[in-house]
C-alpha positions in Angstrom: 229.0 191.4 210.8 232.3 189.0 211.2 233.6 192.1 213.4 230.3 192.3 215.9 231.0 188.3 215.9 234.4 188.9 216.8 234.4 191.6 219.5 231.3 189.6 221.1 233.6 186.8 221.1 236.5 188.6 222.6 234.1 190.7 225.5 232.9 187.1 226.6 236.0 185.0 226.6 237.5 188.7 228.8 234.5 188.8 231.1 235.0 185.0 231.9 238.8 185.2 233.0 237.8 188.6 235.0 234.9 186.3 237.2 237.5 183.9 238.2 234.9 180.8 237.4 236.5 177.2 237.9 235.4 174.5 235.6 233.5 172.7 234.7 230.8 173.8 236.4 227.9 171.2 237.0 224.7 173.0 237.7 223.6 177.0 237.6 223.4 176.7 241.0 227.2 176.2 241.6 227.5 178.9 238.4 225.7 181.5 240.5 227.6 180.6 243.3 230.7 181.0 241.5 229.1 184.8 240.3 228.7 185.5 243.4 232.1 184.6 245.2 233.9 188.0 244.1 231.0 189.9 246.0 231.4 192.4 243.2 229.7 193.5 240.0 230.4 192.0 236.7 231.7 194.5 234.6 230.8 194.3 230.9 231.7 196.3 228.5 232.0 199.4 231.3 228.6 199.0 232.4 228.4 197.1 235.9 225.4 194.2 236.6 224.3 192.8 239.7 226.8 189.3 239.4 222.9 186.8 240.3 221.2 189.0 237.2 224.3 187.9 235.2 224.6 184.6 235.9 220.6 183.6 235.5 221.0 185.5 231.7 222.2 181.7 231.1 219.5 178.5 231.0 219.8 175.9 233.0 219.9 173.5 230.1 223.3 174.8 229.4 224.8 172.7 232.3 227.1 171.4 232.9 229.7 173.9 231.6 233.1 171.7 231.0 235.8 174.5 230.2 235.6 178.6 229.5 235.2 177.7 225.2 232.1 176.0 226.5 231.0 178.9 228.3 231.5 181.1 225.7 230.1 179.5 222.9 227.6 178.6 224.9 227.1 182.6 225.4 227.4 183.1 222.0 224.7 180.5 220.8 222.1 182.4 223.3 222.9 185.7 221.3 222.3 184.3 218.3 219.6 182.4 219.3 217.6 185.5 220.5 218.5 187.3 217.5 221.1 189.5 219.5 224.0 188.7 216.7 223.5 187.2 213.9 223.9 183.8 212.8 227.1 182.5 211.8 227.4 181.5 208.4 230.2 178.9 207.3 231.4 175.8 205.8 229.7 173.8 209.1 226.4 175.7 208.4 225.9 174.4 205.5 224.6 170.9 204.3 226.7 170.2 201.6 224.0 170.9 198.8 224.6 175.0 199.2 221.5 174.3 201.6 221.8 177.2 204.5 221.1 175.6 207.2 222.6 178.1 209.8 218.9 177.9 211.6 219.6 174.7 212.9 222.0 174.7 216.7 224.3 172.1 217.0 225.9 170.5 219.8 
């Protein structure tokens, strides 16, 4: 489980230094924009998408996006939150009684 964490981890923070994105990025307007700039497919894990289809996968709620961590754990916390990994279980997910509050996403 801590290895599918891990290589998701590692595919995201690779696909955001291949896009080129400046940060931070203020809106997913000036994301898409960003997506777009290359004029060429994102390439993610050796299957190419459309760079727009990409760049809406992420909620506007997300903005602004201050550095490429942000973006990525940002990325990650979508996963997770549409069950697409699973949660992360550590000393920060839990409340101090033995409580697992790994349900809960914090900011």
């Amino acid at each position: 489980m801590a290895t599918d964490i891990t290589r998701q981890h590692e595919d995201f923070v690779a696909l955001a230094r291949a896009t080129g994105l400046r940060f931070p990025i203020e809106s997913k307007a000036q994301f898409i924009a960003q997506m777009l700039r290359p004029g060429k497919p994102v390439i993610f894990r050796g299957v190419a998408y459309d760079p727009e289809f990409a760049a809406n996968l992420i909620p506007e709620f997300f903005f602004p996006i201050s550095t490429e961590q942000d973006l990525v754990a940002k990325a990650m916390e979508l996963l997770m939150a549409r069950g697409l990994l699973p949660l992360q279980r550590s000393a920060e997910t839990r409340d101090g009684s033995g409580t697992d509050v790994s349900h809960a996403i914090h900011r």
